[in-house]
C-alpha positions, -999 to +999 in steps of 0.1 A: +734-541-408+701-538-394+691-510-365+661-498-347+644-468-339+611-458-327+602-435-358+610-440-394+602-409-416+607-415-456+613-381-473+637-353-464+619-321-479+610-296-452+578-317-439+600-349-431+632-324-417+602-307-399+582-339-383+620-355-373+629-320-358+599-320-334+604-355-326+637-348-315+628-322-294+602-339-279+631-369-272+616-394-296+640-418-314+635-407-351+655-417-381+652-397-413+660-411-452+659-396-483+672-413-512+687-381-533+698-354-508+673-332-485+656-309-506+654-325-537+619-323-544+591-300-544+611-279-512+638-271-534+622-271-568+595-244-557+594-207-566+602-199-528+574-179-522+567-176-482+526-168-481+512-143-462+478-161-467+467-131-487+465-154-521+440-176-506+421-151-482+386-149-509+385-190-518+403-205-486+398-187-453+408-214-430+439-218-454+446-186-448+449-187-413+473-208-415+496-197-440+497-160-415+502-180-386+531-198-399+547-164-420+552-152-389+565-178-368+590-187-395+598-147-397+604-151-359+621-187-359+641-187-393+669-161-393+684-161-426+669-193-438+639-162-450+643-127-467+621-102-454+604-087-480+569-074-486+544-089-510+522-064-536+491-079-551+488-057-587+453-050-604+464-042-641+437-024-666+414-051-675+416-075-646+385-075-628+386-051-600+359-073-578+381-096-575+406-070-560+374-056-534+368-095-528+404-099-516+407-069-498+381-075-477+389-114-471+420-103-454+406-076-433+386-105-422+412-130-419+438-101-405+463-099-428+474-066-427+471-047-463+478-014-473+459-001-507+477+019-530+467+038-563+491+039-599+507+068-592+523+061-557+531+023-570+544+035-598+564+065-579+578+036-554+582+010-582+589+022-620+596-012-633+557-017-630+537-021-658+521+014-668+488-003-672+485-009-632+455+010-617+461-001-578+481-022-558+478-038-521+511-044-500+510-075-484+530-092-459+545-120-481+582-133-480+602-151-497+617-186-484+653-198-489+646-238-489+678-251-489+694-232-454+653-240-441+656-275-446+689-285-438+686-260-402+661-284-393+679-318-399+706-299-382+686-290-352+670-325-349+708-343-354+718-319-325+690-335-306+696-374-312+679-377-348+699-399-375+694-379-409+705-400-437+703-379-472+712-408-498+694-437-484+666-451-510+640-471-493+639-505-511+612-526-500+594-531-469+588-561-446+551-564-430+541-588-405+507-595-384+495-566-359+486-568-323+448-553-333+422-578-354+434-603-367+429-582-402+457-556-393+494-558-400+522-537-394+558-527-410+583-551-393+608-537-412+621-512-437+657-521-460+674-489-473+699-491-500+726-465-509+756-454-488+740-470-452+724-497-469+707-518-439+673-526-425+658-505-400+631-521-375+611-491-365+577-489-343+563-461-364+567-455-405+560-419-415+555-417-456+572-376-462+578-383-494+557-360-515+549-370-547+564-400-541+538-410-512+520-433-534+544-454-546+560-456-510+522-467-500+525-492-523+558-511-507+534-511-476+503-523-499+484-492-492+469-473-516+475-432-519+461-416-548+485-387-561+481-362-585+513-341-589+517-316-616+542-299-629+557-264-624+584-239-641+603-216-631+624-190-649+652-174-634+662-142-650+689-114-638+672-082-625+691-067-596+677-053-566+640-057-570+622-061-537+585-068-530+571-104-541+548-096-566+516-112-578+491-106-601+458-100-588+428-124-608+421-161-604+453-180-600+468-188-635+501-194-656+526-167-652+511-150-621+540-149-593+576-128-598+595-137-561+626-117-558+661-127-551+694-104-543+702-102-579+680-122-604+640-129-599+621-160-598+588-158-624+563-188-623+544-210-629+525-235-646+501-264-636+503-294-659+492-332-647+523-355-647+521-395-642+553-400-632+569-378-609+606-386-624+599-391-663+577-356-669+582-333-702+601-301-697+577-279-725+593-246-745+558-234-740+562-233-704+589-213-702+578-189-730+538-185-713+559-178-682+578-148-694+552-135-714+525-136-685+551-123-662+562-093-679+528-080-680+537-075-645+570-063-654+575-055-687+615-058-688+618-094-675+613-103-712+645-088-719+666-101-693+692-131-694+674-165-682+699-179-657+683-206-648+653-230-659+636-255-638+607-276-630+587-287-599+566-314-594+534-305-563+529-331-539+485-329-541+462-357-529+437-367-551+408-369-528+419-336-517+418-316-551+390-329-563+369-318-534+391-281-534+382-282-569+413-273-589+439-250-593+424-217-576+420-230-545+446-233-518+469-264-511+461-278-484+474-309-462+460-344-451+472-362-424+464-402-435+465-428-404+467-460-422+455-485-393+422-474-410+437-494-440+450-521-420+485-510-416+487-499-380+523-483-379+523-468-408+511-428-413+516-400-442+512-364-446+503-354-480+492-320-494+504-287-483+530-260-492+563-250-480+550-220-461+529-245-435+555-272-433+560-263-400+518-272-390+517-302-407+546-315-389+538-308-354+503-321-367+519-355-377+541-354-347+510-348-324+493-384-340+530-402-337+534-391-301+498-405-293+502-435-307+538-443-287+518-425-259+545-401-252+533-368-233+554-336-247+548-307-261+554-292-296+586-270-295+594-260-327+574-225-333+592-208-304+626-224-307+649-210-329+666-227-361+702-235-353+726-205-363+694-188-379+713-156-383+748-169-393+743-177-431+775-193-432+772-218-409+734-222-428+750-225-458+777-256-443+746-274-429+733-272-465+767-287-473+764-315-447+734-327-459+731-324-495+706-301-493+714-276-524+686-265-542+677-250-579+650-228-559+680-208-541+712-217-561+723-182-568+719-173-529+735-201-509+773-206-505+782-174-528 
C-alpha cells in the first residue's frame, strides 16, 4: 500500500503529537508514526515534572523564559492533562545558602513569581519536611500528566485531518536526487512496517524521535550525534502530599519528589547509555534515589515502592557539550538537513516536556516555510480537546496507546 502526504513526522512523544497538531491546525497534510504506542519514550518515562523555569533561572536565563512561558500556557490550554500544584525549592542545613540568594534573585529577574519562607512556617504548612530545612521558596511549578497531554494532541490534530498511526516502525527509507545542486538529495520515500505496513511518499520528513534521532538520521545517511542517559524513578505510596518539591544546590542524583494523588514520584539519576533500548537498570539507582530523596522527606524511605522505572533523555551532543553537563538546562535544536544535503528532511532534538509546545510551533514555523504555506501558529491559545473531561482524556489515551509508567496510577482509575 503506498500513500502520500505532505508531512511525515517519525516519533509520537509530545514534540511529534505537538508539531502534527499545529500542522493540522494550520491545514497541512501531516502523518504521524510511532513504532510502540505514543508516549513510549522519554514523555512517558519522565518524572512529570511541569517547570516553572525556577530550576534553571541562575545557569539558564533564556531557558527560563521559556519554560514560564510555556507553564502557563499549558496551565491555560491543558485542562486535566496538568495538576495544579505549587513547587517549593528547600535549602537544608549545610547546602549552600548562595546558591539559594543566587536563585532567588535570577527569578525576580526572569519573573517567576517566588515567595520566601523561613523553617518554622514550612514546617508549620508541611511537617513531613526534613527538620534540618532552614528556608524554603514557593514556586510556581506543576506537575504534568504525559499520557492524557500526549494523546489530547494526536486527538486534536486527528480531529483536524492528521493520520496518527501508534504501532508503525519506520523501516528504511528511499532517497533520490533533489531539485537544488546537483549534490542534494531528498527522501522519496519512507516504508513503515507493523499494523499499516506501506510506504508513504511525503514532501517533508520530520525526525521526532528522541533518542532515537540518530539512528533515524542514519536511514536518511545523515549524521546526528546523541547522547541519552539514563534516568530512575521510584514511585512510593504517600497520600496527599502537594507542592513539587526540589532540593535547592546544583542539580544532582535524588533531587526532585513530584507529587501524585496518592503515591510520589522521587528522581533521578544521569548515567550515559549507548543504546537507547539495551541500558542497565542499576540497584544503586534506585537505592541513591531514596536515600537522597528522604533528605527532603525523611519517611519516603519507609514507604512501599509501587513502581520502578527508567528513562532514557533525548540530548544532542553538540548541544551538551557546549551547555556543559548536567547543571545546566535542556535545551532544544532545531536541525535543517538541506545543510547536510538532504533537503526534505528536518529534526528537533533536545528539550523537555515542559517546552514541547515551543519547539513544535518552532519546527512547524521551518516546515510551513519550506512548503510556503502562510498560517499562523494556533496551538497556545486553543484548547486541548475535552481538556477538563478526564474521561474522555483518559479514552484518547486508550485510542492511541498512549499509557505511560510516568502517570500509571492516575489515568483510567
Amino acid at each position: 500500500m503506498n500513500s502520500r502526504t505532505d508531512v511525515l513526522v517519525i516519533g509520537g512523544g509530545a514534540t511529534g503529537v505537538g508539531i502534527a497538531r499545529d500542522l493540522a491546525l494550520r491545514d497541512v497534510d501531516v502523518t504521524l508514526v510511532e513504532r510502540d504506542g505514543l508516549a513510549a519514550g522519554a514523555s512517558g518515562r519522565s518524572h512529570g515534572l511541569l517547570h516553572s523555569g525556577a530550576r534553571y533561572a541562575e545557569s539558564d536565563e533564556a531557558g527560563a523564559r521559556e519554560c514560564l512561558r510555556e507553564n502557563r500556557i499549558l496551565r491555560s490550554i491543558g485542562g486535566d492533562c496538568v495538576r495544579h500544584t505549587r513547587g517549593l525549592f528547600v535549602q537544608l542545613a549545610g547546602d549552600d545558602p548562595d546558591y539559594f540568594e543566587a536563585k532567588r534573585a535570577a527569578c525576580a529577574e526572569i519573573g517567576i513569581p517566588t515567595e520566601i519562607v523561613d523553617a518554622n512556617e514550612i514546617r508549620a504548612e508541611l511537617p513531613a519536611l526534613n527538620h534540618e530545612v532552614e528556608r524554603a521558596m514557593w514556586v510556581p511549578d506543576g506537575v504534568v500528566v504525559p499520557s492524557r497531554l500526549v494523546a489530547a494532541n494526536a486527538a486534536d490534530a486527528r480531529d483536524h485531518g492528521a493520520e496518527i498511526l501508534p504501532h508503525a516502525p519506520v523501516t528504511s527509507m528511499t532517497l533520490e536526487e533533489g531539485d537544488g545542486e546537483p549534490s542534494t538529495r531528498r527522501i522519496s520515500q519512507v516504508s513503515i512496517g507493523g499494523e499499516p505496513e506501506r510506504t508513504i511518499e511525503p514532501k517533508i520528513v520530520v525526525n521526532a524521535a528522541g533518542a532515537y534521532a540518530e539512528r533515524i538520521g542514519e536511514l536518511a545517511g545523515v549524521s546526528i550525534p546523541m547522547r541519552p542517559t539514563r534516568g530512575v524513578m521510584v514511585s512510593v505510596e504517600y497520600d496527599s502530599f502537594e507542592p513539587v518539591l526540589n532540593r535547592c544546590r546544583d542539580p544532582d542524583d535524588g533531587d526532585i519528589i513530584v507529587p501524585h494523588d496518592e503515591e510520589v514520584v522521587l528522581g533521578t539519576t544521569s548515567v550515559p547509555v549507548d543504546d537507547p533500548d539495551e541500558y542497565e537498570r542499576a540497584d544503586w539507582e534506585v537505592e541513591r534515589t531514596v536515600a537522597e530523596c528522604s533528605k527532603l522527606v525523611p519517611d519516603v524511605s519507609e514507604r512501599e515502592i509501587t513502581r520502578t522505572w527508567w528513562g532514557v533523555r533525548p540530548l544532542y551532543e553538540p548541544d551538551e557539550a557546549a551547555r556543559g553537563g548536567r547543571g545546566i538546562s535542556r535545551g532544544f535544536v532545531r536541525l535543517d538537513h538541506a545543510d547536510d544535503g538532504v533537503d526534505n528532511f528536518l529534526s528537533i532534538v533536545g528539550g523537555k516536556l515542559t517546552t514541547y509546545r515551543q519547539m513544535a510551533e518552532a519546527t512547524t514555523d521551518l516546515v510551513c516555510a519550506k512548503l510556503e504555506v502562510d498560517a499562523e501558529c494556533l496551538t497556545a491559545d486553543v484548547s486541548l480537546p475535552n481538556a477538563d473531561d478526564p474521561a474522555q482524556l483518559d479514552a484518547y489515551v486508550r485510542e492511541f496507546d498512549a499509557g505511560s509508567p510516568t502517570d500509571a496510577d492516575l489515568v483510567g482509575r
